[in-house]
C-alpha positions in Angstrom: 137.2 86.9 94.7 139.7 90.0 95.0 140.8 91.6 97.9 139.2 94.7 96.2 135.8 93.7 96.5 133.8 96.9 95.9 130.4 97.4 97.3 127.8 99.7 95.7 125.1 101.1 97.2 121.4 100.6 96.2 118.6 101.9 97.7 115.2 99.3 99.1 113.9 97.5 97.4 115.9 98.1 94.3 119.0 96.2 96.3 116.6 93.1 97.0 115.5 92.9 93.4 119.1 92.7 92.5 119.3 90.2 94.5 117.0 88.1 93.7 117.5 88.6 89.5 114.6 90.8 89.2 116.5 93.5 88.8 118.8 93.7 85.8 119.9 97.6 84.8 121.0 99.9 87.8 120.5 103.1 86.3 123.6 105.4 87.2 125.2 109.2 86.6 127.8 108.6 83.1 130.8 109.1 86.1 129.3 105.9 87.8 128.8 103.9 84.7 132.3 105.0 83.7 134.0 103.7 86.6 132.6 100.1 85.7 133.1 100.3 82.1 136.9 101.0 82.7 137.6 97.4 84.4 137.0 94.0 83.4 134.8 92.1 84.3 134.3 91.7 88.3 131.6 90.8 91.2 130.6 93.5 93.1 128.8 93.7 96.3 125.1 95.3 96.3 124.5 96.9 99.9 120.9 98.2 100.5 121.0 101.4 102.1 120.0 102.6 105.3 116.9 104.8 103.5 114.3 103.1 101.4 112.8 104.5 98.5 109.5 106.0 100.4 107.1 106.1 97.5 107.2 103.4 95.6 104.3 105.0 92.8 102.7 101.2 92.7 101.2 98.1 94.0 103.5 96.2 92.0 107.3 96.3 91.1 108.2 97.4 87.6 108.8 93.5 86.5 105.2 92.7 87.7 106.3 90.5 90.5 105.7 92.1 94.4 107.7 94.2 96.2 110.2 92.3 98.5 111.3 92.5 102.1 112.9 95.4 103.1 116.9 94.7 103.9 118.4 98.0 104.7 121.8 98.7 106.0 122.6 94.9 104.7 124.6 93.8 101.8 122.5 91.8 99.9 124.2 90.2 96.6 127.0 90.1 94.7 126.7 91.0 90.8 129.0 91.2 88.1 129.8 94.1 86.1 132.8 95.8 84.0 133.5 95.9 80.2 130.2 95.3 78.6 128.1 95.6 81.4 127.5 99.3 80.6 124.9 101.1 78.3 124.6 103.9 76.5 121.6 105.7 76.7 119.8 104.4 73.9 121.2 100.3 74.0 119.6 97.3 76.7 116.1 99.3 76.0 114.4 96.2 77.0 114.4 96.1 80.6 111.1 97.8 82.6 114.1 99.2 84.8 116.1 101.0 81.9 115.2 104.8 81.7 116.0 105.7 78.0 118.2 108.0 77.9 120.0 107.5 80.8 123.6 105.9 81.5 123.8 102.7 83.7 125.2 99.2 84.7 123.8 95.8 84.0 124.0 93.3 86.8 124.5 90.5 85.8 124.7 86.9 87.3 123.2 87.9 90.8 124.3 85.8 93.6 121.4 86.5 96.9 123.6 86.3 100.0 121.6 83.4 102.4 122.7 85.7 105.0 122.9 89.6 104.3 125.7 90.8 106.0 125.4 94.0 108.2 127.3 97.0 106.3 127.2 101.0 107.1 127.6 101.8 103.3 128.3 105.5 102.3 128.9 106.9 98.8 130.9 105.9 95.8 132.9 103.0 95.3 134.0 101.5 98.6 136.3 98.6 98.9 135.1 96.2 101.3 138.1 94.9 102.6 139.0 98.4 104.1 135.7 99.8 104.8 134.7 97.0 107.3 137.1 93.9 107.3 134.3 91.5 109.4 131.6 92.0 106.2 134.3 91.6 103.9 134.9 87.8 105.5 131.6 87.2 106.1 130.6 88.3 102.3 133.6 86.0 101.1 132.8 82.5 102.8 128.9 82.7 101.4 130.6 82.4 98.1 132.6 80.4 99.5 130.2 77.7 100.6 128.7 78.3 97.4 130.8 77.3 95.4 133.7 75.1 97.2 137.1 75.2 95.7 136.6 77.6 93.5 136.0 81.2 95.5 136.7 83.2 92.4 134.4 81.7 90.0 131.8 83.7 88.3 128.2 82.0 89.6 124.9 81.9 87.7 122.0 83.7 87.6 119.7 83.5 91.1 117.3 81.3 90.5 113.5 83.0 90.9 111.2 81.9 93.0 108.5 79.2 91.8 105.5 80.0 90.8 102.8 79.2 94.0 106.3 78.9 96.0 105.0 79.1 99.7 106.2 81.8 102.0 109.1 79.5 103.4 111.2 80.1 100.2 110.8 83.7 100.9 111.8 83.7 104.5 115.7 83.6 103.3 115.6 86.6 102.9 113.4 87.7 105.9 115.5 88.2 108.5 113.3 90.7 110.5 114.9 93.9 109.4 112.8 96.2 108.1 109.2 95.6 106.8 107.9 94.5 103.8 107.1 96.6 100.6 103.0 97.4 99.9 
């Protein structure tokens, strides 16, 4: 992984569904979507922002599954994105995240941090590396330990969790930030 490690911010619970592959389309101005469809391919860091989403409109999250533990002020996941990671408004219809007619990113192979990593944020594009140099090492060695020996490579998709999972495969990602979505 680069030294310019950029982070994007995502409000809760959005950031969390990234995380955990629920969350495929991120659903951006055409500048934003731009700025990824100008590079190649790269991982990015998802940071959940300090303020949720405070009206969620539903019971349930627009895949069907529940909404997840809050993780705000954390950075969550990494995701790639660049050169065909971006849609037009009318392509990658398919998703219950897409809003037709509106420019965004795919995110794509989704890597859930074990430990989300405590991050201010702010807007734009931020390089981690120079925004907060202690999250940008503590970001790198999870993939790291991921993946040994090869720190750059380009993960899989998160795996979801089982069906009847108990709450203990949940718990990674409770770390008693926040409180859970309705």
């Amino acid at each position: 992984m680069s030294e310019d490690l950029r982070v994007l911010t995502v409000r809760e619970p959005w950031a969390t569904l990234i995380a955990l592959g629920r969350k495929d389309w991120e659903n951006r101005i055409p500048r934003v979507a731009a700025f990824v469809e100008d590079r190649p391919l790269q991982r990015i860091a998802i940071h959940a922002g300090q303020v949720p989403v405070r009206d969620l409109g539903a019971p349930t999250a627009p895949d069907g599954g529940p909404w997840p533990t809050s993780h705000c002020g954390h950075i969550v996941a990494l995701v790639t994105v660049g050169k065909g990671a971006v849609c037009g408004p009318d392509e990658f219809l398919d998703s219950p995240w897409r809003i037709a007619g509106q420019s965004g990113i795919a995110m794509l192979e989704p890597f859930l941090l074990p430990t989300p990593v405590p991050f201010k944020g702010g807007q734009g594009w931020r390089v981690l590396r120079r925004a907060d140099p202690d999250a940008w090492r503590l970001v790198l060695e999870q993939e790291a330990k991921r993946r040994p020996g090869s720190p750059g490579s380009s993960p899989g998709p998160v795996p979801s969790k089982p069906e009847g999972a108990g709450p203990g495969v949940q718990s990674q990602l409770d770390m008693g930030q926040g409180t859970p979505q309705p």
